[in-house]
C-alpha positions in Angstrom: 47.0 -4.7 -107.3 49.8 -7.6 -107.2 50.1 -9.7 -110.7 51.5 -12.2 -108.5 49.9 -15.4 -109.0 47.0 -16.7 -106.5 48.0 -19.6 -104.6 44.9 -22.1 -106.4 47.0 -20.7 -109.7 50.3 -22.0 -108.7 49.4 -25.7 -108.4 49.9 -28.4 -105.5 51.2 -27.0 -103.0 53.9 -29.6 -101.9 53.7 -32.1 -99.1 49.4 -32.4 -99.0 46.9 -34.6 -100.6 45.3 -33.7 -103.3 41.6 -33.2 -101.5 43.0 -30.9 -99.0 45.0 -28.7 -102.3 42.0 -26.5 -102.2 41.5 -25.9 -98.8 45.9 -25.1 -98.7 44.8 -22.3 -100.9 42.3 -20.8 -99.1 43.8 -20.6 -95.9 47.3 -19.4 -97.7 45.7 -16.6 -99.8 44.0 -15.7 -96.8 47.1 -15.0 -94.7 48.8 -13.1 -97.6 45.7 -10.6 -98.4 45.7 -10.2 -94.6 49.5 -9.1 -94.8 49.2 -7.4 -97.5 46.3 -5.2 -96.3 47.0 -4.8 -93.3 51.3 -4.2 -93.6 50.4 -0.2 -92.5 47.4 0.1 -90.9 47.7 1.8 -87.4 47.5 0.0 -84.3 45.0 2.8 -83.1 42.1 1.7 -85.3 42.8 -1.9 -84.6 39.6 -1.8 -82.1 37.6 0.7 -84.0 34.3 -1.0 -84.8 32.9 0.1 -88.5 29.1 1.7 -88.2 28.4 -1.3 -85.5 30.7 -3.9 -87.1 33.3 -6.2 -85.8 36.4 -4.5 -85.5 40.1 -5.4 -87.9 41.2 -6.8 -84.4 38.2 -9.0 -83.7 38.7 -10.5 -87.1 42.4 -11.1 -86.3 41.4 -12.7 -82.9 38.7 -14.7 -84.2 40.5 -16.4 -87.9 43.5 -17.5 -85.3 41.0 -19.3 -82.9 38.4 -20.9 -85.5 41.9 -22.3 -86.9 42.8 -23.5 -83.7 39.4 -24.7 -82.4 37.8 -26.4 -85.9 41.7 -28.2 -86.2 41.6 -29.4 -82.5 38.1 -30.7 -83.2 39.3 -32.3 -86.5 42.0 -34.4 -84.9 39.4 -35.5 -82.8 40.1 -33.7 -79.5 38.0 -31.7 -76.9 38.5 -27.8 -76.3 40.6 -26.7 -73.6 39.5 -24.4 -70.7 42.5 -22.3 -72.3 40.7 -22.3 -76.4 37.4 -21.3 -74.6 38.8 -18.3 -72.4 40.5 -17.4 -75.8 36.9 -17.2 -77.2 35.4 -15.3 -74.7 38.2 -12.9 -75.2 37.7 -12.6 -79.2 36.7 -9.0 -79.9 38.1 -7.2 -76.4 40.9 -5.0 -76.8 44.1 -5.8 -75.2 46.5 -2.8 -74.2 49.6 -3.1 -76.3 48.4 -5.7 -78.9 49.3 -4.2 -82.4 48.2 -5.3 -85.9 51.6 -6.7 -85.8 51.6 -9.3 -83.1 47.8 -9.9 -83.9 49.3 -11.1 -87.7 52.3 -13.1 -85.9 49.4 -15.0 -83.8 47.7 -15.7 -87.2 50.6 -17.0 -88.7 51.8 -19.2 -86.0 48.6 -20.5 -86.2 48.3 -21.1 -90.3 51.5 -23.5 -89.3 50.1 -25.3 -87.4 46.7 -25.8 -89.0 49.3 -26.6 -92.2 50.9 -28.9 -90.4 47.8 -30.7 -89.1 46.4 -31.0 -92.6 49.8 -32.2 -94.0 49.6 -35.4 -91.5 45.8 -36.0 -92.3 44.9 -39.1 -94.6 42.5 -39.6 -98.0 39.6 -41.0 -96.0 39.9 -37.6 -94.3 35.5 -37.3 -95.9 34.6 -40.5 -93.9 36.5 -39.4 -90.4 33.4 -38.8 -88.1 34.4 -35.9 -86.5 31.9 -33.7 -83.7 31.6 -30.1 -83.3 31.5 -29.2 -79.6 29.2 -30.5 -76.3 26.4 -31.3 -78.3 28.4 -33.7 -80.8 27.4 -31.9 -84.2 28.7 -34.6 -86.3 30.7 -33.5 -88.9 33.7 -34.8 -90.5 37.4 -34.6 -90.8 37.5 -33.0 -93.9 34.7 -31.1 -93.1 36.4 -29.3 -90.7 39.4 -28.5 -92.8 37.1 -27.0 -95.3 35.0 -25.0 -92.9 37.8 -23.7 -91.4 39.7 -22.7 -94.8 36.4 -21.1 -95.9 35.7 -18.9 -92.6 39.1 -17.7 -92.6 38.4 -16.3 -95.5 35.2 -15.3 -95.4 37.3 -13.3 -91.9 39.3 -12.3 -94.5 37.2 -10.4 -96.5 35.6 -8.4 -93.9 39.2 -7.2 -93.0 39.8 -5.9 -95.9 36.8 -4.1 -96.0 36.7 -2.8 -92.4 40.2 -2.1 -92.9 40.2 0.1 -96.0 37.2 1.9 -95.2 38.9 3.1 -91.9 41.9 4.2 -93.4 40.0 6.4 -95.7 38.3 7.8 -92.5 35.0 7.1 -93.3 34.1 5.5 -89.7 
């Protein structure tokens, strides 16, 4: 167990508004206890589901595009034939892709969901915002928040998944 601080411990994070502090920290604690779980695990169990669970790599795939697809609709934009055939992908092993490169992809995309969020406004609660074809209406913020919390609710199942595969008990 680390004693280093969580991130909601070490106060603003600089450079963000105050209502999106929380949602900062979630998605940075997330990427470290992804790291620091996952800094050994072997690249042959990356697929290996867990007594008909989602596998470590599915959970890898699928916090990178929820980033990528609730931040795309939280600046207001439509999905791209690209974001979709990423979705349909989520989940289906890809020959060579290691626990490493699946943790670079997540990284590269905690930027730029950081960097989104760092150019978003206070009003960010009133921004009507829709989910999708059918329009879910949602907003701005509600977005960031939903995509802070899934990520690590993603997160937690890795570490799971993970750990109980290590100790062979799949």
């Amino acid at each position: 167990m680390t004693t280093e601080m969580e991130w909601w411990q070490r106060g603003p994070v600089e450079g963000y508004l105050p209502i999106f502090q929380p949602a900062v920290h979630a998605i940075l604690q997330a990427r470290d206890e992804l790291h620091r779980a996952l800094q050994d695990f072997p690249d042959a169990l990356l697929w290996q589901p867990l007594h008909g669970m989602a596998s470590t790599g599915f959970h890898l795939q699928h916090i990178t595009g929820v980033l990528n697809r609730l931040l795309t609709y939280a600046n207001a934009k439509a999905l791209t034939e690209e974001q979709l055939d990423y979705l349909r992908a989520e989940g289906k092993p890809v020959p060579g892709l290691t626990t490493r490169r699946l943790l670079e992809n997540l990284d590269q995309e905690v930027e730029h969901t950081l960097a989104s969020i760092r150019n978003m406004k206070e009003d960010a609660p009133l921004v009507p915002r829709a989910i999708g074809r059918k329009k879910i209406p949602t907003t701005q913020f509600g977005l960031v928040f939903h995509a802070a919390e899934h990520m690590m609710r993603h997160t937690g199942q890795v570490l799971v998944t993970s750990k109980v595969l290590l100790a062979g008990n799949y």
